[in-house]
N, C-alpha and C positions, 0 to 999 in steps of 0.2 A: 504493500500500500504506500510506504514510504516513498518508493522508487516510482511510484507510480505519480505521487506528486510532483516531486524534483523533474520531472520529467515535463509536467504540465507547466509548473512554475519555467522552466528552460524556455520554452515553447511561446509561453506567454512574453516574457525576456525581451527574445527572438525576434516575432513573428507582431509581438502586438503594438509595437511603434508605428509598422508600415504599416501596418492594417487600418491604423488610424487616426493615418495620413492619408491613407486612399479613400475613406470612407467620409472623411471631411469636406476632402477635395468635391465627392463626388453629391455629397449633401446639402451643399450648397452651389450646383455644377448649372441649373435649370435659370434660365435667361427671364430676364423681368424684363416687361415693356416698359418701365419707369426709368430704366436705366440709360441714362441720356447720351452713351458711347458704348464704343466694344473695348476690348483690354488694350489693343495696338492703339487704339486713340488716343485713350488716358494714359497711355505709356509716352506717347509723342505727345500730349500737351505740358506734361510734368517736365521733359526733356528740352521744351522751349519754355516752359514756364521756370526751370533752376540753368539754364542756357548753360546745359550740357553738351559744351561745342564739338561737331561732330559725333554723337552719338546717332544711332541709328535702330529702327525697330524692326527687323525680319520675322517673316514667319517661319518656326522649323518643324521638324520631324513628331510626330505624336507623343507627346510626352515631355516634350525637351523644353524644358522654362530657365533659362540661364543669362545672366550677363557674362562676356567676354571683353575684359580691361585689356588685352590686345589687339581684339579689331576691334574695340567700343560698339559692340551690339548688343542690343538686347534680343534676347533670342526668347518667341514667344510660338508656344505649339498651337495649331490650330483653333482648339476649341477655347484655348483662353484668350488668342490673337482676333478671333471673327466671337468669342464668348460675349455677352450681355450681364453675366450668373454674377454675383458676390463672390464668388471661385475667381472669373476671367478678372475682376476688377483687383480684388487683394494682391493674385500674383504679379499682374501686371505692375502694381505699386513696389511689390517687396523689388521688384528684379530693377527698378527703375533706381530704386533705394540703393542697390549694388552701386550701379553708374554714378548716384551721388557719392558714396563711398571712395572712389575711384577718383572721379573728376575732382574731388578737393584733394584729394591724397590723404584723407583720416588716417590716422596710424590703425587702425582697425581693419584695414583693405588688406593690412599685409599681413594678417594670420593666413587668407587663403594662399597666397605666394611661399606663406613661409611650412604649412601644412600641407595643402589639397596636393600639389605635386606630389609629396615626397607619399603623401596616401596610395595614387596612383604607382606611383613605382615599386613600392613593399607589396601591392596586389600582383602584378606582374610578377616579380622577384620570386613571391611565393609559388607562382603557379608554374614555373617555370621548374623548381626545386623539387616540387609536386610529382611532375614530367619524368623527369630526373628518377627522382626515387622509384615512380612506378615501373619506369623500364628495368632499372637495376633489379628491382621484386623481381621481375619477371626473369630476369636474363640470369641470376644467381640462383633463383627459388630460395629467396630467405623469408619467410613469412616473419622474421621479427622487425622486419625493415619499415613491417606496416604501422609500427611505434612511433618508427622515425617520421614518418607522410603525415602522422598524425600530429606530433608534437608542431611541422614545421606548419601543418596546416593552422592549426589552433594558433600560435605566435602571429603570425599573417595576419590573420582576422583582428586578433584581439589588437594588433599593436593600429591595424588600419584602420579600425572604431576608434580607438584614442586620439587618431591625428583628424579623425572627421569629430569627434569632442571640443579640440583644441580650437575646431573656428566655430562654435558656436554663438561667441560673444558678436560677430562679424554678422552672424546669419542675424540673430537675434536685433541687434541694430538696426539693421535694413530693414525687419518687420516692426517692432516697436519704437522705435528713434527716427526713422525715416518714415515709412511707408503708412503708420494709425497713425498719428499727426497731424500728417498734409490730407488723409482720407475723413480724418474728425474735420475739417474746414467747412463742410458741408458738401463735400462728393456723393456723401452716402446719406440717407436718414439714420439718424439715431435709432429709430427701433432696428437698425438691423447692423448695429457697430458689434452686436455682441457673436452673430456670424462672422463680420469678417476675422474680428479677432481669434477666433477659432480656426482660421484658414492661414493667417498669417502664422499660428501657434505652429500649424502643419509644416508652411513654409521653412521657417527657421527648422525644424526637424528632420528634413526630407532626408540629407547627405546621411544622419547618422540612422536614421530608419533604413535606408539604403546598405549602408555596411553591415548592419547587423542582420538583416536579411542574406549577407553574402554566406554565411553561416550553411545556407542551403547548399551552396554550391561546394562547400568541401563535406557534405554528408554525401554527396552526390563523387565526389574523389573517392573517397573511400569506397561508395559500392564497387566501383572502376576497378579500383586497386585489390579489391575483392576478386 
């Protein structure tokens, strides 16, 4: 029964950030005719209204909500780019927030320069070592090796949640410092600031909902290496 818990508790851990981050997203995802622009609108009037020079608004691939401090885009996925929702309008703010971040040069811009890289690379690094060990499994037939896949799997993960941890004060800025503020001005009605805030909560979450979900993908090594 013990084991049974620990298990659910992991799971929960795990699985229950992103779940609900997506469930937020998606909760407040349904377009209002009240809403007097789409997300790419409110994203370019913020852009000329904090004369974020040369920024720019694209639309990208499903899913993909991101500023880029090297080409200065904002990159806004379909339904929140052409969205009307409390969803399209939050994220379009928080990622607008990024570009303020960015165009003043806040010391807070440089956790993602001085973390998100080095995230990406420890995920590579790992999965490469991953590679690595499962041929050797195979190629030597040492089944203790699977210890090894395991511990280097587990370090990976755990060390790449801590550096998407590390910018959280960065995410969190851009949704409460930047992006409720300028949306309290009256972009939104008041009865519905306590939606967005729950969406911008999601926002600032997403990176590390995101790593800790990666969790899947080395349960998913190991059946392999199995």
């Amino acid at each position: 029964m013990l084991y049974i818990i620990i298990i659910l508790l992991v799971l929960v851990l795990v699985f229950g950030p992103s779940l609900w981050v997506r469930y937020v997203m998606w909760r407040h995802s349904k377009n209002l005719q009240q809403m007097p622009g789409t997300g790419a609108e409110l994203a370019r009037h913020f852009i000329e209204r904090f004369e974020l020079n040369d920024v720019k608004v694209i639309r990208a691939a499903k899913g993909d909500n991101y500023y880029s401090p090297d080409e200065k885009i904002v990159a806004l996925s379909p339904d929140i780019y052409d969205g009307r929702s409390l969803t399209a309008v939050a994220v379009a703010a928080h990622e607008v927030g990024h570009a303020i971040q960015f165009c003043r040069q806040e010391p807070v811009s440089e956790l993602r320069e001085r973390y998100l890289g080095r995230a990406f690379q420890i995920k590579r690094v790992g999965n490469a070592l991953l590679w690595v060990v499962g041929l050797l499994t195979f190629v030597v037939r040492a089944p203790q090796m699977l210890y090894i896949a395991g511990a280097i799997g587990v370090l990976t993960m755990l060390v790449s949640v801590l550096m998407y941890v590390a910018i959280l004060p960065e995410e969190y800025d851009a949704s409460f410092k930047k992006a409720l503020p300028i949306l309290e001005e009256g972009y939104i009605p008041e009865g519905n600031m306590p939606a967005v805030r729950q969406v911008l909560q999601a926002c600032a979450l997403t990176y590390v909902a995101g790593a800790l979900t990666d969790v899947l993908n080395l349960w998913r090594w190991f059946r392999i290496l199995r």
